[in-house]
C-alpha positions as CSV (number, residue, x, y, z in Angstrom):
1,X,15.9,20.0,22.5
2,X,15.9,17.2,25.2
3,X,17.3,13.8,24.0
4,X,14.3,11.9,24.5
5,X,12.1,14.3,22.9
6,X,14.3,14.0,20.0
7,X,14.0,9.8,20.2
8,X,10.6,10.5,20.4
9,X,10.1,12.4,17.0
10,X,12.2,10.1,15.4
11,X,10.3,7.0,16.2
12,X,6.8,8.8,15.7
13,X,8.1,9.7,12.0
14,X,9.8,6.1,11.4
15,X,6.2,4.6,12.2
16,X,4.4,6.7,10.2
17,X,7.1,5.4,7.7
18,X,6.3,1.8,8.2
19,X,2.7,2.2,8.6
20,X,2.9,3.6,5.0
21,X,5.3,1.0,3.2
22,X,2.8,-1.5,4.9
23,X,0.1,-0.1,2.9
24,X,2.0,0.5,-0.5
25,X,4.9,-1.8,-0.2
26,X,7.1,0.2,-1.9
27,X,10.2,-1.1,-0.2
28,X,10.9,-4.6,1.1
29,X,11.5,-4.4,5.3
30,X,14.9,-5.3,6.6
31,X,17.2,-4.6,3.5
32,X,19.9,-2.5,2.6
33,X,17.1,0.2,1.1
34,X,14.8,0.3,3.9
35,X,17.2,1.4,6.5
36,X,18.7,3.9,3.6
37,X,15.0,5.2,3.7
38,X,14.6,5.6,7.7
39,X,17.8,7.8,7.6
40,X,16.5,10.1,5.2
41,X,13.3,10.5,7.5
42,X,15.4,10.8,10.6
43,X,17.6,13.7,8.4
44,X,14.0,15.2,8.2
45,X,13.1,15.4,11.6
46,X,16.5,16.7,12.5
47,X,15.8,19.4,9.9
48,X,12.8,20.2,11.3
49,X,14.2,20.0,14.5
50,X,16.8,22.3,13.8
51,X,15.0,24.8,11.6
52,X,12.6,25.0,14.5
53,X,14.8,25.6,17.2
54,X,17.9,27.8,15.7
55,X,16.1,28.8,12.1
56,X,18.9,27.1,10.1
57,X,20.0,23.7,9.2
58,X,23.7,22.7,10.3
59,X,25.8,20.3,7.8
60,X,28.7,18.7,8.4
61,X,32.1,18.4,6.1
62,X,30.5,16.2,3.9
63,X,27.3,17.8,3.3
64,X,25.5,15.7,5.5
65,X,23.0,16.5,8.7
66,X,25.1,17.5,11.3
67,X,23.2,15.0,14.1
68,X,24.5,14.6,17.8
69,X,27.1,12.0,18.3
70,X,24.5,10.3,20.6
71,X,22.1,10.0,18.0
72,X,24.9,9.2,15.2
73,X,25.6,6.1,17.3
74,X,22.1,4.6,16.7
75,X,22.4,5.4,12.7
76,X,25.9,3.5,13.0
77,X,23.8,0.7,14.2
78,X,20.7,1.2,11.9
79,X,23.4,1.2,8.7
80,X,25.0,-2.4,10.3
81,X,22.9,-4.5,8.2
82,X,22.5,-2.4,5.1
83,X,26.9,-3.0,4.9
84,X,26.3,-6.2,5.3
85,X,23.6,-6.6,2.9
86,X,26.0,-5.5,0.0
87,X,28.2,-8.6,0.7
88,X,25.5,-11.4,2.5
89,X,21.8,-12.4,2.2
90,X,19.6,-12.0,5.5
91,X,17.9,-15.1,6.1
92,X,16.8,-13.9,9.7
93,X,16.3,-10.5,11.3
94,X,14.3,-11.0,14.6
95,X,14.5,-8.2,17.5
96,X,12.8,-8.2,21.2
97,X,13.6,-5.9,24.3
98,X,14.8,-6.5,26.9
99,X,14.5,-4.8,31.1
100,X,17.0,-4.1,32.5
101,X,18.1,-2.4,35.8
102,X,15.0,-0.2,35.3
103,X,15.7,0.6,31.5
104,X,14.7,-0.7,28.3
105,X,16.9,-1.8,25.9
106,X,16.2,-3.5,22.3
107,X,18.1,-6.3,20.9
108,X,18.6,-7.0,17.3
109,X,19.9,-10.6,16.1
110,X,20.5,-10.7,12.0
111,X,22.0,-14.4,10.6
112,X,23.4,-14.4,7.4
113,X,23.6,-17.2,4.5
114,X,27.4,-17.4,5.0
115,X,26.3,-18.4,8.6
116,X,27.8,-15.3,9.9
117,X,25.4,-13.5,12.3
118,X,25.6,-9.6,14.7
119,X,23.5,-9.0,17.9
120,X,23.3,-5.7,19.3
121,X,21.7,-4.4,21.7
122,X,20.0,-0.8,21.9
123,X,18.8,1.7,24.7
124,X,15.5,2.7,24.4
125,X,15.1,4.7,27.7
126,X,13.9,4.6,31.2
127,X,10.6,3.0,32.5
128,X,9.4,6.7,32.4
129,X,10.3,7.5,28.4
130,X,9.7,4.2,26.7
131,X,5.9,5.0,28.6
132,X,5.9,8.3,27.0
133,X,7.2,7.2,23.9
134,X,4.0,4.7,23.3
135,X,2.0,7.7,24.3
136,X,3.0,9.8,22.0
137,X,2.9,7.1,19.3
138,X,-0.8,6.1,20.7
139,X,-2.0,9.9,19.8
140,X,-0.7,10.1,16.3
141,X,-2.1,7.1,15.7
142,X,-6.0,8.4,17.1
143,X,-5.0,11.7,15.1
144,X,-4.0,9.7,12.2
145,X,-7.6,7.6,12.3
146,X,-9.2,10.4,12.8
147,X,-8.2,12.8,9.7
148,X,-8.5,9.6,7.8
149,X,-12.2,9.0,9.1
150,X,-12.9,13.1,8.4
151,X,-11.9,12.2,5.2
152,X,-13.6,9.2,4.1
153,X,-16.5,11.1,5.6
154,X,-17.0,13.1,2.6
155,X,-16.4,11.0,-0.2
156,X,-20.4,10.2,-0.8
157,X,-20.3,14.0,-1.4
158,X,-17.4,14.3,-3.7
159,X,-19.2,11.3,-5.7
160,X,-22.3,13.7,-5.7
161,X,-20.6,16.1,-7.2
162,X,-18.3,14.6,-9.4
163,X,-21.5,12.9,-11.1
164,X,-23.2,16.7,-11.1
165,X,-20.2,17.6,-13.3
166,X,-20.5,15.2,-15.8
167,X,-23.8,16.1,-16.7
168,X,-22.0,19.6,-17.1
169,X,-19.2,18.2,-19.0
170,X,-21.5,15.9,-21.3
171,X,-23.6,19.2,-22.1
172,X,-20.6,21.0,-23.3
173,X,-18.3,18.2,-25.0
174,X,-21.1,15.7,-25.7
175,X,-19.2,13.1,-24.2
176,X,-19.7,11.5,-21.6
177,X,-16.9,11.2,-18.9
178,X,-18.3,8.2,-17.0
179,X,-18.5,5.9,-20.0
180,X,-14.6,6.9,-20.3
181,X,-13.7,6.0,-17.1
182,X,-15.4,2.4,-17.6
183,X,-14.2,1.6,-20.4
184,X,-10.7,2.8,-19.0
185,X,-11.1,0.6,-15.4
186,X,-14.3,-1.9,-15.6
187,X,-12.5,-4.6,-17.4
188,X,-11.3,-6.5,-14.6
189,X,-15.0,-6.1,-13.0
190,X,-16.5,-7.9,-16.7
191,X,-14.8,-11.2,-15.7
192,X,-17.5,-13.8,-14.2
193,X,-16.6,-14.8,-10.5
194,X,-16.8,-11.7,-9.0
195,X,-18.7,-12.5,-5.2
196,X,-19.9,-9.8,-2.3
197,X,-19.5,-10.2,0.8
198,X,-21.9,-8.6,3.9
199,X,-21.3,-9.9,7.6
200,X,-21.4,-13.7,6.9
201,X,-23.3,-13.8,3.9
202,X,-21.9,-13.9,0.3
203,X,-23.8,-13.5,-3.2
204,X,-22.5,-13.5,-6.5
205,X,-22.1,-10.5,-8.7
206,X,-22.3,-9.6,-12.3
207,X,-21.3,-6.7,-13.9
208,X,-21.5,-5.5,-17.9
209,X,-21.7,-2.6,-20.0
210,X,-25.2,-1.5,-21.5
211,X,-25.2,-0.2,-25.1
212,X,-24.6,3.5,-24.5
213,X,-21.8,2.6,-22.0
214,X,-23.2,2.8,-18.7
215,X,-21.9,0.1,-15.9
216,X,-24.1,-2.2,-14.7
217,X,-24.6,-4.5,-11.7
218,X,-26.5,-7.3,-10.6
219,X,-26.5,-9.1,-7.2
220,X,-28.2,-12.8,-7.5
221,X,-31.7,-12.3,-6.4
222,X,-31.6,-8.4,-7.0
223,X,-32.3,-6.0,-9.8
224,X,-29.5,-4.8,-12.3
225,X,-28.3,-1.5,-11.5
226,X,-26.1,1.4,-12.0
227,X,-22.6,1.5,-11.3
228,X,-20.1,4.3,-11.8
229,X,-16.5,3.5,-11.3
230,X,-13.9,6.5,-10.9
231,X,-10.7,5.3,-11.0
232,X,-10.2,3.3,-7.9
233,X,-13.6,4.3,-6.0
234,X,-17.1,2.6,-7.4
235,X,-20.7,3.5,-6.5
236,X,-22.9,0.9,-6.6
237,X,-26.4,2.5,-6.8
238,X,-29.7,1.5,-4.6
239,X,-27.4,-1.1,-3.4
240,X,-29.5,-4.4,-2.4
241,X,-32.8,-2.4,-3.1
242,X,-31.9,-0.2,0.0
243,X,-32.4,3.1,-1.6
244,X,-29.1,4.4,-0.5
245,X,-26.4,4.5,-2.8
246,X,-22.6,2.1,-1.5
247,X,-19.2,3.4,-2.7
248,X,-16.7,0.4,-2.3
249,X,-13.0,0.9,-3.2
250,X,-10.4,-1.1,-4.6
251,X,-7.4,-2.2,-2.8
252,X,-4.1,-3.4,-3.3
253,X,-4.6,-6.7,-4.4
254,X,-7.6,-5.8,-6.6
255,X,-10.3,-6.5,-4.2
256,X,-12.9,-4.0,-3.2
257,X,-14.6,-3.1,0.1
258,X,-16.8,-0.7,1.7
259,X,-14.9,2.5,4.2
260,X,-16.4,0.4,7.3
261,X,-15.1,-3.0,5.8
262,X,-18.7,-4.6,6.4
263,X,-19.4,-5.2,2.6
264,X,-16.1,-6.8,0.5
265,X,-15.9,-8.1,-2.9
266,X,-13.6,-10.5,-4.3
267,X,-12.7,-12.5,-7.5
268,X,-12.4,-16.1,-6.2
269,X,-9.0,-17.3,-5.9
270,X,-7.9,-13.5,-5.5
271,X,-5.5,-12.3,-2.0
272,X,-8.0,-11.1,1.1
273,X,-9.3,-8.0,1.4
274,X,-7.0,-6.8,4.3
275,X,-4.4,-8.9,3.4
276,X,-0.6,-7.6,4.8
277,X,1.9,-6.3,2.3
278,X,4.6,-8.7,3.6
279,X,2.5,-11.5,3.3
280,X,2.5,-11.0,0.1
281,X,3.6,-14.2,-2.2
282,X,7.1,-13.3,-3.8
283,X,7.1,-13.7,-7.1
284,X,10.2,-16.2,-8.5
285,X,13.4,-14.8,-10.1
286,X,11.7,-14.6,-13.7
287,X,8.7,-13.6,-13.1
288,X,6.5,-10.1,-12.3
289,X,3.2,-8.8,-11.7
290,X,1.0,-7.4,-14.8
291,X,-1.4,-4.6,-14.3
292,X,-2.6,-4.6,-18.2
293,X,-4.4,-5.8,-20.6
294,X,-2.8,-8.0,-23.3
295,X,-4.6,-9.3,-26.7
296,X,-3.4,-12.6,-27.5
297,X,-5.7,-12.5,-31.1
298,X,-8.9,-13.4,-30.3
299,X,-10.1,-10.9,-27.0
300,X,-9.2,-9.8,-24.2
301,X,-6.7,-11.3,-21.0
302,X,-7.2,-9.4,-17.4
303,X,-3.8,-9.8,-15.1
304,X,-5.2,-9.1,-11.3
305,X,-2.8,-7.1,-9.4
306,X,-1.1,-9.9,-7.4
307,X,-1.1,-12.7,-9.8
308,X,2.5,-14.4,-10.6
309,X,3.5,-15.1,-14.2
310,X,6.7,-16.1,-15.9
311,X,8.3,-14.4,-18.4
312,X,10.6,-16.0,-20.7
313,X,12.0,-13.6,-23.1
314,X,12.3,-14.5,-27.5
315,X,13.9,-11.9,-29.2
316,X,11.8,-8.8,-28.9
317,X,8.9,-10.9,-27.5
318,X,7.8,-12.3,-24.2
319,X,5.9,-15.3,-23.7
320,X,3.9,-15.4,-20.7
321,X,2.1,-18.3,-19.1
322,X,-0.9,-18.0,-16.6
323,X,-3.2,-20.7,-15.5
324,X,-2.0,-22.7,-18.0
325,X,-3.0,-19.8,-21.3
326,X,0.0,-18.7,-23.3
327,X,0.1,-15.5,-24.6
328,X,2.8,-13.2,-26.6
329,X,3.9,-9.7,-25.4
330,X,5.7,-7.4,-27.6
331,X,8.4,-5.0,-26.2
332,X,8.4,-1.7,-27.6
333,X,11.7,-0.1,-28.6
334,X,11.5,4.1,-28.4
């Protein structure tokens, strides 16, 4: 296979790669892991590559990826700041490209807290494969938007039928699966404050659980109605007295919003909607995010995904302060 073509695949799977730790931000950009986790990618490419083209994969002494010298060099140069991460702290990692006698090349500058700093400088290719290359990333991004669009298409239907089921499930079990599933993930919707957004125009929103456990909603100046939340997906039914049922779904920072973005609801004080995972506020050295419920004697205490909270450990207990409550958590020994 052509060198380029090669460059290509590799920087098609390292943005699908970023375009996914953008989403979950399962690894912080720019450290020692992150470029750990592109060379595995790149290994699987060259895999692919090489089962694709010869049937077999190719090691070398050590059990690694036999790759090209050519494209060892730009792992060499990927793996330059996860050596120095061991020993320094990054406090700036900028890169740009650069023209240059009718090629492309991309330079790197990294500074150090020690004040040490590296520059290198990259080739990308010729005027002719750097176009290619945004080509190629320009259709897996449309083929990427569209699966993801054929997907979303079909969730009112899955809702349909997953709601047909439980009247199947109740008839069998008597139980009903629905009233599980809220009691399981409504309680940070029970909190007052919640607010819904459509275009420019924002109305409050209450929700609460009826006597036989169904979810309920109300938007100011509209009936109370249904709800059903599934996990992470919620139908909100006749929404806004339109007749037609709206399935919103949480995201990351425990905000919810429609497939088309046009109807968003938030807990005031709570991150945006579409927020980016880097912007994300970094929590201090003692402190973490809670996903659970905690009883601190006398109810319930919701921790939004997002929210920072110290700990500061007693023994077997933590105590943890937010928006000025205290409450006591008790670690578990198995």
């Amino acid at each position: 296979m052509e060198k380029g073509k090669v460059e290509t695949a590799e920087r098609i799977a390292l943005n699908q790669l970023d375009r996914w730790n953008d989403i979950a931000g399962v690894v912080e950009p720019h450290t020692g892991y992150y470029y750990e986790l592109q060379s595995v990618i790149k290994d699987a490419v060259h895999i692919g590559i090489q089962m694709a083209t010869s049937g077999k994969v190719l090691f070398d002494s050590e059990g690694g990826i036999n790759i090209p010298n050519s494209m060892k060099n730009i792992l060499i140069l990927l793996f330059l700041p996860f050596l120095s991460f061991g020993q320094h702290i990054v406090t700036k990692d900028s890169s740009w490209q650069v023209a240059s006698g009718g090629k492309f090349y991309t330079v790197r500058q990294i500074e150090y807290s020690n004040g040490e700093s590296s520059l290198t400088r990259s080739l990308v290719g010729d005027t002719a494969s750097v176009f290619r290359g945004y080509l190629a990333e320009f259709e897996a991004t449309g083929h990427w938007m569209a699966n993801a669009a054929n997907e979303a298409r079909t969730n009112a239907k899955e809702i349909r039928t997953i709601l047909q089921r439980r009247d199947t499930i109740l008839a069998k079990f008597g139980r009903d699966i629905t009233d599980t599933l809220t009691a399981k993930y409504a309680g940070p919707l029970l909190i007052s404050g919640w607010v819904v957004y459509e275009d420019t125009a924002a109305l409050d929103v209450v929700f609460s659980v009826n006597a036989q456990g169904q979810l309920r909603y109300q938007i100011t100046g509209y009936p109370a109605r249904n709800a059903f939340i599934i996990a992470r997906t919620m139908r909100l039914q006749n929404y806004k007295d339109t007749g037609r049922s709206l399935g919103i779904y949480a995201a990351p920072g425990g905000n919810w919003g429609s497939v088309d973005d046009r109807v968003r609801m938030r807990f005031p004080g709570n991150q945006g909607l579409n927020r980016a995972v880097s912007a994300r506020a970094k929590p201090a050295e003692n402190s973490g995010v809670l996903l659970e419920y905690f009883t601190d004697g006398s109810g319930k205490v919701t921790f939004f995904a997002g929210d920072e909270v110290k700990l500061k450990k007693s023994g077997l207990k933590y105590v943890v302060n937010v928006a000025g409550k205290t409450f006591e958590i008790t670690e578990k020994k198995k």
